[in-house]
PQR file with spaces between the fields and no chain letter, atoms N, CA, C, O and H, PARSE charges and radii, in Angstrom:
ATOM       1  N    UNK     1      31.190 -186.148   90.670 -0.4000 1.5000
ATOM       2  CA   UNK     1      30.164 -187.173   90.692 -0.0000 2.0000
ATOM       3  C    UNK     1      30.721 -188.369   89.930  0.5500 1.7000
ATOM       4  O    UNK     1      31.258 -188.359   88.822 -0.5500 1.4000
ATOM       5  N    UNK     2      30.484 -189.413   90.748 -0.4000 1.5000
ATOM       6  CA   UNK     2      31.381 -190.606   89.814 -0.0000 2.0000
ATOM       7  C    UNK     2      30.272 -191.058   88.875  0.5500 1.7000
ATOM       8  O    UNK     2      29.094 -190.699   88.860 -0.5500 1.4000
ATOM       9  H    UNK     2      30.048 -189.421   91.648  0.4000 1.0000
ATOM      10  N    UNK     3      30.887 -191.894   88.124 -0.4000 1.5000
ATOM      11  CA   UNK     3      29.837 -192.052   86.428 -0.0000 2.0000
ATOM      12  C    UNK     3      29.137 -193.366   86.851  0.5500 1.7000
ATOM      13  O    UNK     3      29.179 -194.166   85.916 -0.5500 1.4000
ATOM      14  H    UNK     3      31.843 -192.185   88.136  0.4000 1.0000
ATOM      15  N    UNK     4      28.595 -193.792   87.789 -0.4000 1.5000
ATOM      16  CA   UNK     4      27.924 -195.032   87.461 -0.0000 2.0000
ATOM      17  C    UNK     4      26.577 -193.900   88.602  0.5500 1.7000
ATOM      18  O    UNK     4      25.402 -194.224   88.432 -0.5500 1.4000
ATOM      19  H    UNK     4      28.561 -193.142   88.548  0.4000 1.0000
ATOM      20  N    UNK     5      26.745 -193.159   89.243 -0.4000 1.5000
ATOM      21  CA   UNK     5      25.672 -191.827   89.623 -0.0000 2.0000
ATOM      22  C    UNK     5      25.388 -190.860   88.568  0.5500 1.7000
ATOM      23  O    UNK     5      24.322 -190.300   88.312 -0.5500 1.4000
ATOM      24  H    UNK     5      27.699 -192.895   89.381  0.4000 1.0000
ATOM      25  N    UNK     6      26.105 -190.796   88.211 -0.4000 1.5000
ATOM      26  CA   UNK     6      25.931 -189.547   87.382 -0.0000 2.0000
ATOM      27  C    UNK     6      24.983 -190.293   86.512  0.5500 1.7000
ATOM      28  O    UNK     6      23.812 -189.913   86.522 -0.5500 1.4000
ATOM      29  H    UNK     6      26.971 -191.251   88.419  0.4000 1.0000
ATOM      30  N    UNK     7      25.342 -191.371   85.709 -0.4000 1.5000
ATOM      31  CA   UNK     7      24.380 -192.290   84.659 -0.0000 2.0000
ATOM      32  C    UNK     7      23.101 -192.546   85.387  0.5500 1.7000
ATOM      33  O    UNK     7      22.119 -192.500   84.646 -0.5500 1.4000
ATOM      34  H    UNK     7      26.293 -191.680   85.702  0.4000 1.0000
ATOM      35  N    UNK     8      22.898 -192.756   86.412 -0.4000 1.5000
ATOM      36  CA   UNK     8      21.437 -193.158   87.439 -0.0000 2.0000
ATOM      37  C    UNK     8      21.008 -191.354   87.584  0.5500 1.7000
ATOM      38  O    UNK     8      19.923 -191.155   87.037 -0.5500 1.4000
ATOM      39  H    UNK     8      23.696 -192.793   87.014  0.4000 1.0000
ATOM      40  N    UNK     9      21.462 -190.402   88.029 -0.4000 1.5000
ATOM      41  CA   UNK     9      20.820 -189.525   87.991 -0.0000 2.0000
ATOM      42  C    UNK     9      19.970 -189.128   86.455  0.5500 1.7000
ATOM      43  O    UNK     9      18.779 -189.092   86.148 -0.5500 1.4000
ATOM      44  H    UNK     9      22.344 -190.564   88.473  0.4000 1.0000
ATOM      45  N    UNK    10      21.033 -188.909   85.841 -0.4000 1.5000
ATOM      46  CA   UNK    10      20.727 -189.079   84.010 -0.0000 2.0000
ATOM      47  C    UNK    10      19.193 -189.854   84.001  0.5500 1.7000
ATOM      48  O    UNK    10      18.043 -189.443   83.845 -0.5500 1.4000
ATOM      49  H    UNK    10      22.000 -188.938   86.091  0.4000 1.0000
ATOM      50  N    UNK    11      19.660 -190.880   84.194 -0.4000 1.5000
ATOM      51  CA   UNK    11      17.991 -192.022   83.938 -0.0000 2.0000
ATOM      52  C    UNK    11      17.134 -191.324   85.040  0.5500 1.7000
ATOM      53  O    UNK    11      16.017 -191.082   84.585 -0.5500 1.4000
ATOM      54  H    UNK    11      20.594 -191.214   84.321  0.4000 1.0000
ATOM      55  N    UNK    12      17.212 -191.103   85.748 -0.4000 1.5000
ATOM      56  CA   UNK    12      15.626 -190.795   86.588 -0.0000 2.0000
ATOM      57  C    UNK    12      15.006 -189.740   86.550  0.5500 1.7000
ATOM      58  O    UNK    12      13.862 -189.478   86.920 -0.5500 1.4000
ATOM      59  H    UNK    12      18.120 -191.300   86.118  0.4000 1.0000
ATOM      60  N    UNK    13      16.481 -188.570   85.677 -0.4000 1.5000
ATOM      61  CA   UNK    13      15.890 -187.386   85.541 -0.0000 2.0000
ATOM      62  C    UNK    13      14.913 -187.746   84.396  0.5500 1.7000
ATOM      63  O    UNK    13      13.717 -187.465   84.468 -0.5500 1.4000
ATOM      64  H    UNK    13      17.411 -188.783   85.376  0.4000 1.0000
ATOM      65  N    UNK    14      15.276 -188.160   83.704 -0.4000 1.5000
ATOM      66  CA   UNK    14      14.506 -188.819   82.010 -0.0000 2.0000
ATOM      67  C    UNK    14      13.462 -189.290   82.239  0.5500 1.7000
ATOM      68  O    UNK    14      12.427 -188.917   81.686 -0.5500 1.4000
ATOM      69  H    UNK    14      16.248 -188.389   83.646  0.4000 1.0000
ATOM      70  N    UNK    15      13.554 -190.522   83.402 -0.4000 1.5000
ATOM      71  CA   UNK    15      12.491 -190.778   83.614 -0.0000 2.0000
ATOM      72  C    UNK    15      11.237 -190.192   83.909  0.5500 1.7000
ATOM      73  O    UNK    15      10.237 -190.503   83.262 -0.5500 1.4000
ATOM      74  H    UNK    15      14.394 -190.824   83.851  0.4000 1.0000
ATOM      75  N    UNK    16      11.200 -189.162   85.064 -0.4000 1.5000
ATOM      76  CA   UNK    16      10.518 -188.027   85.789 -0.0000 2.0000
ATOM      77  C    UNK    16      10.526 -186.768   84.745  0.5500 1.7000
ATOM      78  O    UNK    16      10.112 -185.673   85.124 -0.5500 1.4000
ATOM      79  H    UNK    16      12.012 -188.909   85.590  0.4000 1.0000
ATOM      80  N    UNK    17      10.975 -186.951   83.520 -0.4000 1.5000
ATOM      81  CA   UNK    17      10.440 -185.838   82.601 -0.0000 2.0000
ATOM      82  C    UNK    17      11.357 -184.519   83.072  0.5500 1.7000
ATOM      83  O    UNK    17      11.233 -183.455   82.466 -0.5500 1.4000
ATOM      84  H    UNK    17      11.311 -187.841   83.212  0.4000 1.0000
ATOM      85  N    UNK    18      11.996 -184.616   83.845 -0.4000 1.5000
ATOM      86  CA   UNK    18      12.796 -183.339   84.978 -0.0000 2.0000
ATOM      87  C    UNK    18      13.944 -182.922   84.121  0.5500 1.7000
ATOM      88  O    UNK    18      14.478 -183.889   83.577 -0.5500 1.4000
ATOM      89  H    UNK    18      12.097 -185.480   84.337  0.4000 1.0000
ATOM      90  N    UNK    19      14.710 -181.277   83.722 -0.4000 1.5000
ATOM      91  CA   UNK    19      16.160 -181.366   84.363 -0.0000 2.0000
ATOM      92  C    UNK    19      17.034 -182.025   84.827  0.5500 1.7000
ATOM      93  O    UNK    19      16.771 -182.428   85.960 -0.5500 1.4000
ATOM      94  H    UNK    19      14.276 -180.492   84.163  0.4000 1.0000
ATOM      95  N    UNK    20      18.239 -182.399   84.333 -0.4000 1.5000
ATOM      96  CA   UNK    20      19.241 -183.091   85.563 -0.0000 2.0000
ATOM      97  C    UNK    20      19.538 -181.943   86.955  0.5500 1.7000
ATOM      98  O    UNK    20      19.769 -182.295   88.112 -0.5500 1.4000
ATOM      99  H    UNK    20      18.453 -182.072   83.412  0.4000 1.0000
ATOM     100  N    UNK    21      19.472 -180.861   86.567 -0.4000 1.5000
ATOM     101  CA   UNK    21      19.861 -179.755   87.524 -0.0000 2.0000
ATOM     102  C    UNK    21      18.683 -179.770   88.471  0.5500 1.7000
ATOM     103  O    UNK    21      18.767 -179.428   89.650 -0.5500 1.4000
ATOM     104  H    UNK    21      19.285 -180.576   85.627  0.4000 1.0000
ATOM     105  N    UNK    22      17.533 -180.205   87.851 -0.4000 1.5000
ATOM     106  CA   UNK    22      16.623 -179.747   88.569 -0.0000 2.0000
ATOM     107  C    UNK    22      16.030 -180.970   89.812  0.5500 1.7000
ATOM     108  O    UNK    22      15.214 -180.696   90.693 -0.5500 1.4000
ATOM     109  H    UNK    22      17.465 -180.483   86.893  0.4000 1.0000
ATOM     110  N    UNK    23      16.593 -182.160   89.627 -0.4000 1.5000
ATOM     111  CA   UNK    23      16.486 -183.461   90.525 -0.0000 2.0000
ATOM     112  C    UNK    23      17.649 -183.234   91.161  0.5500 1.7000
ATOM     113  O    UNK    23      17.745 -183.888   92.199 -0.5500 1.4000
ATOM     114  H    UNK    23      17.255 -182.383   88.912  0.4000 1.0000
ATOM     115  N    UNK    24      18.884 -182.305   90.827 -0.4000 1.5000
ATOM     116  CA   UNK    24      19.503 -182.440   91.840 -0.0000 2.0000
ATOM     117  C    UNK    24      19.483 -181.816   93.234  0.5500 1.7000
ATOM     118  O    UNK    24      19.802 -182.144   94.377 -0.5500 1.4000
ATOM     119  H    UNK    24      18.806 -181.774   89.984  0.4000 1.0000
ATOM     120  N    UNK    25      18.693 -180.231   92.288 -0.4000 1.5000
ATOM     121  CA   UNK    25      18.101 -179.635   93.456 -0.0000 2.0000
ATOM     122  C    UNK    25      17.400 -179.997   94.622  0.5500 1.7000
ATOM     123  O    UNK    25      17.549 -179.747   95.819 -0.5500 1.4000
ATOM     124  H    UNK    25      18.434 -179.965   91.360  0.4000 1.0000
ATOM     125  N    UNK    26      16.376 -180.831   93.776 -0.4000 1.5000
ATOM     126  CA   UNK    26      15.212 -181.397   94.448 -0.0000 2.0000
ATOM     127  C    UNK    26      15.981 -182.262   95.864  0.5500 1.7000
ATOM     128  O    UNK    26      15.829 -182.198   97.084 -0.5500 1.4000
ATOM     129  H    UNK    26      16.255 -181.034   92.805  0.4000 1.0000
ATOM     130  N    UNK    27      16.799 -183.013   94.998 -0.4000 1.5000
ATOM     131  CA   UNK    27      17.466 -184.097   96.174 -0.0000 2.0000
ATOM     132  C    UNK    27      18.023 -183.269   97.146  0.5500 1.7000
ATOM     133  O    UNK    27      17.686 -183.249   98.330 -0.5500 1.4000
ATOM     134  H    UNK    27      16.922 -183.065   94.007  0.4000 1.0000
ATOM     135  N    UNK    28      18.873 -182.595   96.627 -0.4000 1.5000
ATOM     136  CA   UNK    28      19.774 -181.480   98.025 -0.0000 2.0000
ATOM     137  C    UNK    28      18.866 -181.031   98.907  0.5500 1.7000
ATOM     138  O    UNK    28      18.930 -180.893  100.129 -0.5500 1.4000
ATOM     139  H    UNK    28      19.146 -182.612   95.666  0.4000 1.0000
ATOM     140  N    UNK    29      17.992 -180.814   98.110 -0.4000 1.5000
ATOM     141  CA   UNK    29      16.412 -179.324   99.116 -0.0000 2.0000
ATOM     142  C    UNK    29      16.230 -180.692  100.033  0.5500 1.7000
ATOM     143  O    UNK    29      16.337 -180.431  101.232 -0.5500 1.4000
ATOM     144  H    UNK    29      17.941 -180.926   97.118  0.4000 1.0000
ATOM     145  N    UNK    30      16.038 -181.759   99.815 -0.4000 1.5000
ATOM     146  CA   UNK    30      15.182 -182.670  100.544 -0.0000 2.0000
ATOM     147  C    UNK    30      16.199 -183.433  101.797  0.5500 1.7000
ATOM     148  O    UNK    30      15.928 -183.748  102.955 -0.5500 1.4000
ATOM     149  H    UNK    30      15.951 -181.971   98.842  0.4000 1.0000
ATOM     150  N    UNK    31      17.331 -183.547  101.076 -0.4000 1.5000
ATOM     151  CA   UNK    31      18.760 -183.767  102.340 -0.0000 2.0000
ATOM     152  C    UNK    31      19.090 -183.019  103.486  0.5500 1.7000
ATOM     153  O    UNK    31      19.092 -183.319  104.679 -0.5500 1.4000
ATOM     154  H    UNK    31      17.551 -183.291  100.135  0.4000 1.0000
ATOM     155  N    UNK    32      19.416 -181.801  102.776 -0.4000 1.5000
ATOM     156  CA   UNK    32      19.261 -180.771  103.714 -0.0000 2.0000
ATOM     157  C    UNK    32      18.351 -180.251  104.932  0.5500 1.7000
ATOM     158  O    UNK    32      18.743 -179.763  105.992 -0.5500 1.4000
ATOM     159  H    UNK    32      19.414 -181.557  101.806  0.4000 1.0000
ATOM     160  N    UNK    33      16.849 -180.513  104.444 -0.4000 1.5000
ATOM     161  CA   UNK    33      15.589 -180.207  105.055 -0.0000 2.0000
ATOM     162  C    UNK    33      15.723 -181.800  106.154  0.5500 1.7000
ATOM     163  O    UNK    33      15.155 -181.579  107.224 -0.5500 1.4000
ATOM     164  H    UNK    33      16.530 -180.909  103.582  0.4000 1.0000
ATOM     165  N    UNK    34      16.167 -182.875  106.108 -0.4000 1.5000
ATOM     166  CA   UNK    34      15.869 -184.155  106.780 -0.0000 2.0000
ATOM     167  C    UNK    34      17.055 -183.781  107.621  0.5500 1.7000
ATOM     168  O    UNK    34      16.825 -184.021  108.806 -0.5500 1.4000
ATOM     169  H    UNK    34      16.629 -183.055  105.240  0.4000 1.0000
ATOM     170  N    UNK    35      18.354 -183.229  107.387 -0.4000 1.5000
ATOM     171  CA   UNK    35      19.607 -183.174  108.308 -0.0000 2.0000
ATOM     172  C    UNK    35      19.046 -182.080  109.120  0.5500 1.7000
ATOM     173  O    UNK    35      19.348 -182.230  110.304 -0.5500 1.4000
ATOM     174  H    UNK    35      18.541 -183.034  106.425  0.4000 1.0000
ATOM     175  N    UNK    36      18.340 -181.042  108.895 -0.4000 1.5000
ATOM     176  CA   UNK    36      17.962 -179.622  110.184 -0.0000 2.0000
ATOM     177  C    UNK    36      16.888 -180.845  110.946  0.5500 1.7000
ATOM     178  O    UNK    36      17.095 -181.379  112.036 -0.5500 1.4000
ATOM     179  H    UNK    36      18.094 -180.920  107.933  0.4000 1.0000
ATOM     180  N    UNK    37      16.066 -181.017  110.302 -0.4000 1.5000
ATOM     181  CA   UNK    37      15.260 -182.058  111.084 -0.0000 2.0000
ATOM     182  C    UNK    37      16.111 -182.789  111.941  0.5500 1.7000
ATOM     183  O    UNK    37      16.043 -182.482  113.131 -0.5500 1.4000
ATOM     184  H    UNK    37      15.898 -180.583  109.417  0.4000 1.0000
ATOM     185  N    UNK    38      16.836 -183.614  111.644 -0.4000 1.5000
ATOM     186  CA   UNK    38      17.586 -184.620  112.621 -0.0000 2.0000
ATOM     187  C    UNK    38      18.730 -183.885  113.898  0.5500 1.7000
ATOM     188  O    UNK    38      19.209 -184.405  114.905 -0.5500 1.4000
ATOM     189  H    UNK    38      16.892 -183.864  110.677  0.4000 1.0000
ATOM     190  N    UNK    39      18.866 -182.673  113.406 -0.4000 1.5000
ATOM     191  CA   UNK    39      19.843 -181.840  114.159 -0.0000 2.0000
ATOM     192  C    UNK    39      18.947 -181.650  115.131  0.5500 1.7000
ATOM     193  O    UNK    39      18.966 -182.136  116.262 -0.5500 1.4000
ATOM     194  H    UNK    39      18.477 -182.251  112.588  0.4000 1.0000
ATOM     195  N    UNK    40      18.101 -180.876  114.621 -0.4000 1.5000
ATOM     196  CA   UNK    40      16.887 -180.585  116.058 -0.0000 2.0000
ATOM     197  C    UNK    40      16.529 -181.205  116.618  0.5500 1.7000
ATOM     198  O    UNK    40      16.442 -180.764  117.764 -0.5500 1.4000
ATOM     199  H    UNK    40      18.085 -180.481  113.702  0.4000 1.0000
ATOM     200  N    UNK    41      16.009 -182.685  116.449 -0.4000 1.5000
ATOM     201  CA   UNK    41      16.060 -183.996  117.444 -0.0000 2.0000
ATOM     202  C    UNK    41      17.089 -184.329  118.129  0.5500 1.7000
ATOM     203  O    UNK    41      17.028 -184.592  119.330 -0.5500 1.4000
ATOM     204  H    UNK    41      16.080 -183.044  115.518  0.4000 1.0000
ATOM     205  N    UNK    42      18.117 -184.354  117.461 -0.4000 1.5000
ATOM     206  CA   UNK    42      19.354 -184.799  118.610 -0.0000 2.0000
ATOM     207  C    UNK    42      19.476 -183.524  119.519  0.5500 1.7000
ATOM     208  O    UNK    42      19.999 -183.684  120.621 -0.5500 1.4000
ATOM     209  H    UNK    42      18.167 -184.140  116.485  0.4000 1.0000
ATOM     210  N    UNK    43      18.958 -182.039  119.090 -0.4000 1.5000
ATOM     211  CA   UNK    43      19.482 -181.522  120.327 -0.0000 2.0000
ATOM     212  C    UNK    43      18.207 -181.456  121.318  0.5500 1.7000
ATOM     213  O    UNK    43      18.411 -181.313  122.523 -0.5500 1.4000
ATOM     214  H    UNK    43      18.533 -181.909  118.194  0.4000 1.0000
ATOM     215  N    UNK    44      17.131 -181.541  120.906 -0.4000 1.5000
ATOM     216  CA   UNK    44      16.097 -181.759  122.006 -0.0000 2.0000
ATOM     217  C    UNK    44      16.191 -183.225  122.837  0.5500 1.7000
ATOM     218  O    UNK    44      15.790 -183.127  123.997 -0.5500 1.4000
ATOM     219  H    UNK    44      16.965 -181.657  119.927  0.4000 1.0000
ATOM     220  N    UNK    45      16.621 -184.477  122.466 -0.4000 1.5000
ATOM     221  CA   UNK    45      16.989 -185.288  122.946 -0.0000 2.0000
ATOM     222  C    UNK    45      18.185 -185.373  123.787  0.5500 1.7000
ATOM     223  O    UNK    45      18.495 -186.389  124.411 -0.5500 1.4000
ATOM     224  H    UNK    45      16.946 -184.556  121.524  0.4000 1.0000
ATOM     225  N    UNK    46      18.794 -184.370  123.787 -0.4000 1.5000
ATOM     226  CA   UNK    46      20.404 -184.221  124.491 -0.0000 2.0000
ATOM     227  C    UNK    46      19.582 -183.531  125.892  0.5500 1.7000
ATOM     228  O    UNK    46      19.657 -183.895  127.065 -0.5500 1.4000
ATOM     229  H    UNK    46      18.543 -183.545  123.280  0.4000 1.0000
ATOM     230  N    UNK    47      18.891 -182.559  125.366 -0.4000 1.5000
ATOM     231  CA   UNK    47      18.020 -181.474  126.653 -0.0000 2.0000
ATOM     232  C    UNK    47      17.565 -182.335  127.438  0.5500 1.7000
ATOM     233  O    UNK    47      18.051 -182.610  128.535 -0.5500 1.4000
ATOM     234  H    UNK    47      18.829 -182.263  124.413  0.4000 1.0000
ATOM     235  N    UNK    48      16.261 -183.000  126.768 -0.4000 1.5000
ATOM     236  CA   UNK    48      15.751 -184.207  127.293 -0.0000 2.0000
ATOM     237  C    UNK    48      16.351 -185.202  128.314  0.5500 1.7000
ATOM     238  O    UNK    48      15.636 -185.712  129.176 -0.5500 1.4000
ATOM     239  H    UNK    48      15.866 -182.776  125.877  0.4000 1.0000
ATOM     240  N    UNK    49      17.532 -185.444  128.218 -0.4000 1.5000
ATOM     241  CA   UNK    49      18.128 -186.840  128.482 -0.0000 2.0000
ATOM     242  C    UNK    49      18.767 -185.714  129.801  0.5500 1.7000
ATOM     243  O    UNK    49      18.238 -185.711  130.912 -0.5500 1.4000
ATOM     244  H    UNK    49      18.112 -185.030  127.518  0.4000 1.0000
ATOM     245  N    UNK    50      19.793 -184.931  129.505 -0.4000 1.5000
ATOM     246  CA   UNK    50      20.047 -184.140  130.512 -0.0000 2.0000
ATOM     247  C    UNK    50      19.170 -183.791  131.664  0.5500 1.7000
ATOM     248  O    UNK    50      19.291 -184.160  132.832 -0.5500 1.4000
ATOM     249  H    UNK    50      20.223 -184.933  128.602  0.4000 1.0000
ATOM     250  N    UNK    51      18.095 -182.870  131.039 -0.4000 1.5000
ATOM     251  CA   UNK    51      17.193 -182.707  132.381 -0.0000 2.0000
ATOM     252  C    UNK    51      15.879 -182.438  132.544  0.5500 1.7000
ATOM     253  O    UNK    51      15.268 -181.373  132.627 -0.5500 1.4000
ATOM     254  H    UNK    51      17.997 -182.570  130.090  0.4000 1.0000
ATOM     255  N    UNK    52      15.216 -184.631  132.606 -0.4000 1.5000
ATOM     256  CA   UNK    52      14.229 -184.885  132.392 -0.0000 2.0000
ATOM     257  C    UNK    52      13.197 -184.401  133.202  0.5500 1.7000
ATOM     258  O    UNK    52      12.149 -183.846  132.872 -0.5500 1.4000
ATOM     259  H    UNK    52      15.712 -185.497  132.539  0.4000 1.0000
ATOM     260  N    UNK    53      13.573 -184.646  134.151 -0.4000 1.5000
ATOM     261  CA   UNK    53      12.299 -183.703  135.171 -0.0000 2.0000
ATOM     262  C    UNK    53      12.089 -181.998  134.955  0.5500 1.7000
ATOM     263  O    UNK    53      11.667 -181.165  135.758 -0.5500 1.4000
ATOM     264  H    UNK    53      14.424 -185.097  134.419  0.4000 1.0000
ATOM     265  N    UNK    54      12.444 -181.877  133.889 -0.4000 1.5000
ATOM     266  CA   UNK    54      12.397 -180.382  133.796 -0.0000 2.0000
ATOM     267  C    UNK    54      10.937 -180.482  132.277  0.5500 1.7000
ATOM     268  O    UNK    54      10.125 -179.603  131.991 -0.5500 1.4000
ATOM     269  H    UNK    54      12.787 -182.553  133.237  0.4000 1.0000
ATOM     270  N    UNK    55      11.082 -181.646  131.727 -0.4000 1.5000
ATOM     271  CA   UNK    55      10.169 -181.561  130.809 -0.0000 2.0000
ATOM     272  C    UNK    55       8.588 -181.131  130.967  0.5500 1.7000
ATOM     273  O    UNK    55       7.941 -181.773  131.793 -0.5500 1.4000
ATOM     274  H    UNK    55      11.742 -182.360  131.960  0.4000 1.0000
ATOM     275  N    UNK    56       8.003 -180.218  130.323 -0.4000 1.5000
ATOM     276  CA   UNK    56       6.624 -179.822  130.497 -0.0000 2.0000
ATOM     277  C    UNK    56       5.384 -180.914  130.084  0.5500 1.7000
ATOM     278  O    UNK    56       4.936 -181.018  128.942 -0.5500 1.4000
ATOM     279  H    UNK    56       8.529 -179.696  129.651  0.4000 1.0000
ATOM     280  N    UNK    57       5.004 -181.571  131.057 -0.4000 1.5000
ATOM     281  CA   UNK    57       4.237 -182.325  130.605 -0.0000 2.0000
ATOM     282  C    UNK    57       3.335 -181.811  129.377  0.5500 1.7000
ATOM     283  O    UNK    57       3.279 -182.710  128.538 -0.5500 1.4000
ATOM     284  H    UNK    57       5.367 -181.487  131.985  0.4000 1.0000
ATOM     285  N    UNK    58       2.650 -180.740  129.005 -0.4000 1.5000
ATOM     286  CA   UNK    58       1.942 -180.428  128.174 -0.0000 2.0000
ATOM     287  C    UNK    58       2.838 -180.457  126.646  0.5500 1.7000
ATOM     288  O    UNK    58       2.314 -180.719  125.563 -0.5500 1.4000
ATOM     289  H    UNK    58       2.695 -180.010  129.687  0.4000 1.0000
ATOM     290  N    UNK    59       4.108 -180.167  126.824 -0.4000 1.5000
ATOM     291  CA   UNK    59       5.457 -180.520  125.468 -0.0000 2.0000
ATOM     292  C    UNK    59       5.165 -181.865  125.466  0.5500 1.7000
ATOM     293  O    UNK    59       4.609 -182.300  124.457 -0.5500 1.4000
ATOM     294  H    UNK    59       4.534 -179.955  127.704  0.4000 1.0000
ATOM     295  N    UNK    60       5.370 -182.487  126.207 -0.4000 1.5000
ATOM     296  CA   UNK    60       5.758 -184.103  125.810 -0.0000 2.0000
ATOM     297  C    UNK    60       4.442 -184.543  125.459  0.5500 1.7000
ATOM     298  O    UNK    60       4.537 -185.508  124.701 -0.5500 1.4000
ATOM     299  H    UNK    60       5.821 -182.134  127.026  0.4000 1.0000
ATOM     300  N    UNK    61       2.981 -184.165  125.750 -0.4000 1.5000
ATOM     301  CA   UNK    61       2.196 -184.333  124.955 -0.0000 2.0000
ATOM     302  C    UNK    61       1.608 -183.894  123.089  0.5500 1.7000
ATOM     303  O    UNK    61       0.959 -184.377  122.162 -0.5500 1.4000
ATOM     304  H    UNK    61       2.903 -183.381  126.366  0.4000 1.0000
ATOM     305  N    UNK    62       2.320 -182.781  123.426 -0.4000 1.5000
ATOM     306  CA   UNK    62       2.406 -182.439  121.862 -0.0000 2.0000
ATOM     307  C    UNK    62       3.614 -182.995  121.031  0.5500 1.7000
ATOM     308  O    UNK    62       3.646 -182.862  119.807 -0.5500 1.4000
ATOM     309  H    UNK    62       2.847 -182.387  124.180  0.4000 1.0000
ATOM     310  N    UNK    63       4.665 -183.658  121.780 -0.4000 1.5000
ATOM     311  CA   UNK    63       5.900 -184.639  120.921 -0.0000 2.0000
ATOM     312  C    UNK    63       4.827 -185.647  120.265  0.5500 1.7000
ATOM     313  O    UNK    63       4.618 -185.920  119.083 -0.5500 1.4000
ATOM     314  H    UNK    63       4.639 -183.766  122.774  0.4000 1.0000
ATOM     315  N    UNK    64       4.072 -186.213  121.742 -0.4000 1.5000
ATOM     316  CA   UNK    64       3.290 -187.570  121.299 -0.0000 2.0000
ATOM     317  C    UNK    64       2.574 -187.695  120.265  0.5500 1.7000
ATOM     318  O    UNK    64       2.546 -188.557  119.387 -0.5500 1.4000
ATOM     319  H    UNK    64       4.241 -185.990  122.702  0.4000 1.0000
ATOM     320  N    UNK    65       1.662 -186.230  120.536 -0.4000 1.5000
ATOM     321  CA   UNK    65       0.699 -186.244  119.292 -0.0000 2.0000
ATOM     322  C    UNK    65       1.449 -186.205  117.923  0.5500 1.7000
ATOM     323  O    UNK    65       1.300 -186.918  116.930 -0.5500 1.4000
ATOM     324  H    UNK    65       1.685 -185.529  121.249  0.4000 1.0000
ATOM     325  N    UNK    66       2.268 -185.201  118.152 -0.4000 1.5000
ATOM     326  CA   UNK    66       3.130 -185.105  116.610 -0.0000 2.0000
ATOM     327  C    UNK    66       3.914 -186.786  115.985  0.5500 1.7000
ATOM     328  O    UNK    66       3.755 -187.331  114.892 -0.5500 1.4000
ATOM     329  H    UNK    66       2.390 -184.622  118.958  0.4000 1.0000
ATOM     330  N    UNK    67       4.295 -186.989  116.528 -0.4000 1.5000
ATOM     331  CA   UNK    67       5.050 -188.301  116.657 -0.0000 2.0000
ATOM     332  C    UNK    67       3.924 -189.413  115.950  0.5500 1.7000
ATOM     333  O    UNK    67       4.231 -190.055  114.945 -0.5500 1.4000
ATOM     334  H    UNK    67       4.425 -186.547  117.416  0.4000 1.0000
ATOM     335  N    UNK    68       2.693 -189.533  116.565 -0.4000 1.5000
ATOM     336  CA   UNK    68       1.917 -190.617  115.693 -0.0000 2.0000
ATOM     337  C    UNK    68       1.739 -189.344  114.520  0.5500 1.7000
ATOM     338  O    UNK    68       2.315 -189.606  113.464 -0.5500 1.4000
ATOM     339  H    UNK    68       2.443 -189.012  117.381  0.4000 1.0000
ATOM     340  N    UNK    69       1.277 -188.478  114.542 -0.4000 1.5000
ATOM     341  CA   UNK    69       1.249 -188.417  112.632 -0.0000 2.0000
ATOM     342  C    UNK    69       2.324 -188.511  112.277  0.5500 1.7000
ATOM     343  O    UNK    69       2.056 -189.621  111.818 -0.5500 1.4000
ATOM     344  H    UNK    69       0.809 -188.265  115.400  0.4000 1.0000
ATOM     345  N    UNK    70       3.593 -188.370  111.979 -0.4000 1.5000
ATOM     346  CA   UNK    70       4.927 -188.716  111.546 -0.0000 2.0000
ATOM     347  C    UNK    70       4.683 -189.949  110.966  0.5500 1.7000
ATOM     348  O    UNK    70       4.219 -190.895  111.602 -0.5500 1.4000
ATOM     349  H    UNK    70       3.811 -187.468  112.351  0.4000 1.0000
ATOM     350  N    UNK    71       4.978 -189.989  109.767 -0.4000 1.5000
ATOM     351  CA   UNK    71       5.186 -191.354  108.554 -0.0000 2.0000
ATOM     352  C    UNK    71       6.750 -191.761  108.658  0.5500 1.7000
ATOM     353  O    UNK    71       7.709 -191.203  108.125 -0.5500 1.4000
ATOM     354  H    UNK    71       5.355 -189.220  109.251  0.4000 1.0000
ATOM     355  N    UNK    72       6.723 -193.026  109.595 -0.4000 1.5000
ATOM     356  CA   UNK    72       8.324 -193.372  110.404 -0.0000 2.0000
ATOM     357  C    UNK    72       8.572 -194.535  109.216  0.5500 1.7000
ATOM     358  O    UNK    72       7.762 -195.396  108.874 -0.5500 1.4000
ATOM     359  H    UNK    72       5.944 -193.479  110.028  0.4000 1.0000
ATOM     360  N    UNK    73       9.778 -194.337  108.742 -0.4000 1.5000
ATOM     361  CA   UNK    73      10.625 -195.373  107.705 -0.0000 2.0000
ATOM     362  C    UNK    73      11.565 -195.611  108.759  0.5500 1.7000
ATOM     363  O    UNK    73      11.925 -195.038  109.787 -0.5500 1.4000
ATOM     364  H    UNK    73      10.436 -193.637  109.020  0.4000 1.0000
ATOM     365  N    UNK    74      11.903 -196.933  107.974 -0.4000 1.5000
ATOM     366  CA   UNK    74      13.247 -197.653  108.883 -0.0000 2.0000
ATOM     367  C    UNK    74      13.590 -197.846  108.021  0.5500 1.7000
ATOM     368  O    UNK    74      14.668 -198.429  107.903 -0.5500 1.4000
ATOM     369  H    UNK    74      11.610 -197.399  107.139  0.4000 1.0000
């Protein structure tokens, strides 16, 4: 870990009252959990794109629904 991170992890653990071990966890648990997420989109989007007329209309209505509750950052 280079030292101008390592010093920012330091401060926010302090800040948040936390472990340093234990924000790092936190961060990994939360990286990890967003990369299976994104894996599984790209491969349902690969399916998708491959072979669209095969999609179940009643799936692509439950993408939709799911999709507006989803809290989307850019």
């Amino acid at each position: 870990m280079s030292a101008p991170l390592f010093k920012e992890v330091t401060s926010v653990a302090k800040e948040l009252g936390v472990p340093r071990s234990q924000l790092i966890r936190t961060a990994l648990h939360d990286f990890l959990r967003r990369r299976r997420a994104e894996e599984i989109t790209a491969a349902l989007n690969r399916s998708w794109a491959a072979h669209p007329e095969e999609v179940d209309p009643f799936l692509q209505y439950l993408v939709y629904e799911g999709m507006k509750r989803t809290e989307w950052r850019e």
